[in-house]
One Martini backbone bead per residue (centre of mass of N, CA, C, O) as a GRO file, in nm:
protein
   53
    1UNK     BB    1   9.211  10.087  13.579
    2UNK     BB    2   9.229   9.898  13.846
    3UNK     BB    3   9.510   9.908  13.879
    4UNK     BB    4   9.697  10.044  14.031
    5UNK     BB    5   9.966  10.073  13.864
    6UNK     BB    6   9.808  10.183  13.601
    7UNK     BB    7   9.556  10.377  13.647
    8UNK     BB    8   9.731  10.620  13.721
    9UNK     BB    9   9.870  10.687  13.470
   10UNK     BB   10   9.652  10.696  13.257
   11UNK     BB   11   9.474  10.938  13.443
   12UNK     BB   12   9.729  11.153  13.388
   13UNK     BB   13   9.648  11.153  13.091
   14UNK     BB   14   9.536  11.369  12.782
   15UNK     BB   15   9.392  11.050  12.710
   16UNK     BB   16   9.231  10.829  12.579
   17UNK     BB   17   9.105  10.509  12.650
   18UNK     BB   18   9.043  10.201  12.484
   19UNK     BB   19   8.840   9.911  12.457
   20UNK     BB   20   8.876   9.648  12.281
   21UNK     BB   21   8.663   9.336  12.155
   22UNK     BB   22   8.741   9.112  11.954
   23UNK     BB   23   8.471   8.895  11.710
   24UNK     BB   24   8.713   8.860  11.509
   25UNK     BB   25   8.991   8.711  11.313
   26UNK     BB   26   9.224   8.821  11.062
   27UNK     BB   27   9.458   8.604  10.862
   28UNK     BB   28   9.759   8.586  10.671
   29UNK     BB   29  10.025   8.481  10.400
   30UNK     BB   30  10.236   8.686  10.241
   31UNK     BB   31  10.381   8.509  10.068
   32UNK     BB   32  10.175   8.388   9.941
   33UNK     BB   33  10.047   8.681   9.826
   34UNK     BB   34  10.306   8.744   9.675
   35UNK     BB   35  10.314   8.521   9.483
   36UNK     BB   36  10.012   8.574   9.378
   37UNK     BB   37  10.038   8.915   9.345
   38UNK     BB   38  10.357   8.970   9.324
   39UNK     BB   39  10.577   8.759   9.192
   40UNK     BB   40  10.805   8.809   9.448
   41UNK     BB   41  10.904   9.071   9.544
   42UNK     BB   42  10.922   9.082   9.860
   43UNK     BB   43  11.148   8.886   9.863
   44UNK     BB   44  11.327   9.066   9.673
   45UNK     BB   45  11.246   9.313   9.901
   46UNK     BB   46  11.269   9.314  10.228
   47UNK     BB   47  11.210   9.669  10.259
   48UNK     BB   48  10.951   9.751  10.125
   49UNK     BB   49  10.779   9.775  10.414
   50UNK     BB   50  10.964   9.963  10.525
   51UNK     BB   51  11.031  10.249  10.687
   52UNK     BB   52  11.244  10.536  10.562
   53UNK     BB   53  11.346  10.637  10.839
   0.00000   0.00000   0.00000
């Protein structure tokens, strides 16, 4: 908020921004988990996690 070019921007709409400052990440590998929990099945279906619209 203090950047003059953000700020302003930001404080014109009608809306909250929050600031979120994580204290740790997780993260997987998809592959492996599809090998493992489902058989490769997202493999064979690229668009399986794809939005339908």
């Amino acid at each position: 908020m203090s950047d003059p070019h953000i700020g302003p921007v930001f404080a014109s709409f009608d809306d909250v921004t929050i600031r979120l400052t994580p204290v740790s990440w997780i993260s997987w590998d998809m592959a492996v988990l599809d090998a493992q929990a489902l058989g490769g099945r997202l493999s064979r279906t690229p668009g399986y996690l794809l939005p339908l619209d």
